[in-house]
N, C-alpha and C positions, 0 to 999 in steps of 0.2 A: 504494500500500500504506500503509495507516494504521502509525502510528508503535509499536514495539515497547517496554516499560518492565519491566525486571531490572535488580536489583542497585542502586538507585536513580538510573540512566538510562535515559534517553527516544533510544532508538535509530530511525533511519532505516528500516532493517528489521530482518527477525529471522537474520542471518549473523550470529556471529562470527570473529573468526581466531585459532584456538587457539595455545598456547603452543607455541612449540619457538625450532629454531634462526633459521629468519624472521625471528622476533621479538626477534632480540636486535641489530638494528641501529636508531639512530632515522630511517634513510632507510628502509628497510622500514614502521613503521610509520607514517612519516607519510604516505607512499605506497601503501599497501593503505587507508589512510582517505580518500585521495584519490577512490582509485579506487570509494568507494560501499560500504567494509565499515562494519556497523552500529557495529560495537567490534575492538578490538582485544587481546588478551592478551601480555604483555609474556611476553619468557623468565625462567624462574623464577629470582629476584635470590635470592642464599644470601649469606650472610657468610661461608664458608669453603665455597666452590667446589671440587671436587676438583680438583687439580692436573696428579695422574699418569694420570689414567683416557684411555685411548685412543678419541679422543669420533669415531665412524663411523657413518656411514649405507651399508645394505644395501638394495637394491631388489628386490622378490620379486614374482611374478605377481601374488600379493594387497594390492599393499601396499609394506611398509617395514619392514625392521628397524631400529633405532640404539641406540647404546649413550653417547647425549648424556644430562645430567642438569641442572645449573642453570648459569645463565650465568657464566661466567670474569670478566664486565667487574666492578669492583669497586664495592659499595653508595653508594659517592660518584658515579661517574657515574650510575647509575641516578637517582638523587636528584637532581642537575640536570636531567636531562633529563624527570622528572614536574615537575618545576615548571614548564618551560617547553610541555611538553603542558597541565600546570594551567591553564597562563594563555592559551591558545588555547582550551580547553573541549573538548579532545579527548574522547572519548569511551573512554580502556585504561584497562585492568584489569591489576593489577600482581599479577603471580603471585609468590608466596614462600614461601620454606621459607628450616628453622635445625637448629639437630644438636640443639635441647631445645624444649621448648612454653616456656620464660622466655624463650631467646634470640630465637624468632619472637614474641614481646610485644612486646618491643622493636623488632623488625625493621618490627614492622608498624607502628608509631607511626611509626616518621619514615618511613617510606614515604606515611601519609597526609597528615602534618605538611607530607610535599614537595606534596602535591595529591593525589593518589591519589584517583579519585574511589569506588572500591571493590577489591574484594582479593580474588584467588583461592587459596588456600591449596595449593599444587603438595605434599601432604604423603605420595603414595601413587607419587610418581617411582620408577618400577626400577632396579636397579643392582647386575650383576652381583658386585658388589663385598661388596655387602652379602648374599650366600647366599640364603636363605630367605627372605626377611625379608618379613612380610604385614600388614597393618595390621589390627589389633584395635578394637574398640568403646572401648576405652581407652585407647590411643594416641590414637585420633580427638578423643576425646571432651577427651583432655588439651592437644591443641595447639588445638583450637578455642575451648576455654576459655579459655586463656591472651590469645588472641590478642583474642577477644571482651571481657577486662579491662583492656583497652589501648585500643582503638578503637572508636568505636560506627558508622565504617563500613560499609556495604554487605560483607556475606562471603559466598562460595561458598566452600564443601569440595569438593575433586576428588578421587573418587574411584574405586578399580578396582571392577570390576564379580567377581563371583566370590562366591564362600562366603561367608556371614554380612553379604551388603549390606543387607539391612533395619535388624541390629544397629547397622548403622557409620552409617547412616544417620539411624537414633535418639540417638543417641551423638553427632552432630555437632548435629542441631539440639539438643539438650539440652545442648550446648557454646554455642548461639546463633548458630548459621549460619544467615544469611537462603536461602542457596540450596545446590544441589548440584549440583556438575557429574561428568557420568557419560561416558565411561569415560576413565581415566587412560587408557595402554597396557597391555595383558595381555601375560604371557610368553611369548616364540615364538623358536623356533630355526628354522635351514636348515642345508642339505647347503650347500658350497661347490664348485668346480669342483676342488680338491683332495682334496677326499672327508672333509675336515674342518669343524667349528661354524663358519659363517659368526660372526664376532666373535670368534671362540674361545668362546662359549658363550649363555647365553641371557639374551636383552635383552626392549628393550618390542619389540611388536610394533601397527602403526597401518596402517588401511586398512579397504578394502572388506568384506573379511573379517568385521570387530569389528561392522558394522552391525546386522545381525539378534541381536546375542548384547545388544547397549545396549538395542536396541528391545525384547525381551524382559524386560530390566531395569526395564526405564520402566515396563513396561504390569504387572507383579507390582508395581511398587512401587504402582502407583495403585490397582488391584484391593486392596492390603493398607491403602489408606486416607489414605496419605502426601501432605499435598499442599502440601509445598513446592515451590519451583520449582526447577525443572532445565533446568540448561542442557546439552542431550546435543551430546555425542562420540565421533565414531566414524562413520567411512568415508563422510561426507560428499562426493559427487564428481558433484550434479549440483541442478539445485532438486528434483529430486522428491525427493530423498534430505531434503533440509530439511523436505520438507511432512509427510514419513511423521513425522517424529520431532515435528512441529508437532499433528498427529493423533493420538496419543498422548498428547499433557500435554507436551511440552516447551516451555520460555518460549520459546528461542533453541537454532537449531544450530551447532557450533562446525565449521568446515574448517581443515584444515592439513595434510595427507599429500597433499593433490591438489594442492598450491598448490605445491609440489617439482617439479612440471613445469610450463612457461608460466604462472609465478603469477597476474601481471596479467591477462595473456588468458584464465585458467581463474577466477579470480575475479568477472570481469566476466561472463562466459559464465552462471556458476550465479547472480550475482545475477540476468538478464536473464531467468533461468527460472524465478528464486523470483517476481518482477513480474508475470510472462505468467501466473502462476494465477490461478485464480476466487478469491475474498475465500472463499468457502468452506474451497479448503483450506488456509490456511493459519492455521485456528482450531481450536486443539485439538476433536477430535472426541470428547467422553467416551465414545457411545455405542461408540467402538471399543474401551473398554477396561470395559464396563460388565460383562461376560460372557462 
């Protein structure tokens, strides 16, 4: 498989391993990089981490509920440990968020200062905590700005899929995001065996499920013109599942809900299936999105 280029690296293939809990160990990720993933995405580094939040994972037919938000470990180790991935030439991607579009300016700067060789902006996290609460074309457009007069770094905006993603998406590249990463988690609840909210109420929801709803995403965004790059997420759990979202417009597909069972063995599994396809599919097909 010819070599894959997002975010300004030259990746092995076109996997990623998307942000979660995985990702917030450095045995983890020097370890799925071992094992043959293109890139890696770090767990989303915050400067003031929630403390109280009761951080769980639900397992559902389709998927996965959790109610995890950005990593506990504190900006000082994250920052060791990208310099020392810096200076191997690792290939992660250091996901971040901050409680203001000044504070992720800042956050992102020594993040790249540490080596970072590009940045995903985790700014559409769920959190029961926070009610309502949905990103607008102006939120977007304010933390990508920010973050964009700080660094001239490679940026992806991560964002949810749902109402107004064209706006949010015009909003982030007119912030100066070189890419987009599609879908955050959407919001999803469950019955528990108590007859009560699994979590106590409604969290992200990631899985098999969100696959057809990104893909839809993808192919409106491309039909409407848009041709940034995207890195899709969502319910990655085999290689064909890669090729469909490579056939589409997607640079790179992102796995992480399937790697929560036999990481290693289900990592290696789907790269072994992304390898066994024809060079055909795994180049974006416009005609599949032409009409």
């Amino acid at each position: 498989m010819n070599d894959v280029q997002v975010l300004g690296l030259r990746l092995a293939n076109p996997l990623v391993i998307g942000s979660g809990l995985l990702t917030d160990q450095e045995r983890n990720i020097r370890k799925l990089l071992a094992a043959g993933a293109g890139a890696v995405v770090t767990k989303t580094i915050h400067p003031n981490p929630p403390t109280t939040l009761d951080e769980r994972i639900v397992r559902i037919p389709t998927g996965m509920l959790n109610s995890t938000t950005y990593s506990k470990r504190p900006v000082s180790w994250w920052l060791r440990l990208l310099r020392s991935l810096a200076d191997d030439r690792s290939p992660v991607i250091a996901s971040i968020h901050a409680d203001s579009p000044e504070e992720l300016g800042s956050l992102a700067e020594a993040v790249v200062l540490a080596g970072a060789p590009a940045l995903e902006l985790g700014i559409s996290c769920l959190n029961e905590e926070e009610g309502d609460l949905q990103d607008t074309p102006e939120r977007v457009l304010a933390y990508t700005r920010a973050v964009r007069q700080r660094v001239t770094a490679p940026i992806a905006v991560k964002l949810g899929i749902g109402e107004g993603l064209p706006d949010r998406v015009t909003a982030a590249i007119e912030g100066g995001t070189d890419a987009i990463t599609i879908s955050d988690t959407i919001p999803g609840a469950a019955i528990a065996d108590d007859g009560q909210l699994a979590l106590g109420g409604v969290y992200g929801y990631s899985g098999p499920g969100i696959k057809p709803l990104v893909l839809a995403a993808i192919v409106r965004l491309r039909r409407r013109g848009f041709d940034v790059p995207i890195l899709a997420s969502g319910g990655v759990t085999s290689g064909a599942d890669v090729h469909d979202y490579l056939r589409v417009g997607a640079s790179v597909a992102q796995v992480y809900t399937a790697l929560h069972t036999n990481m290693f063995d289900t990592l290696r599994r789907i790269l072994d299936e992304v390898a066994s396809a024809p060079a055909a599919a795994v180049t974006p097909d416009h005609a599949a999105v032409a009409g």
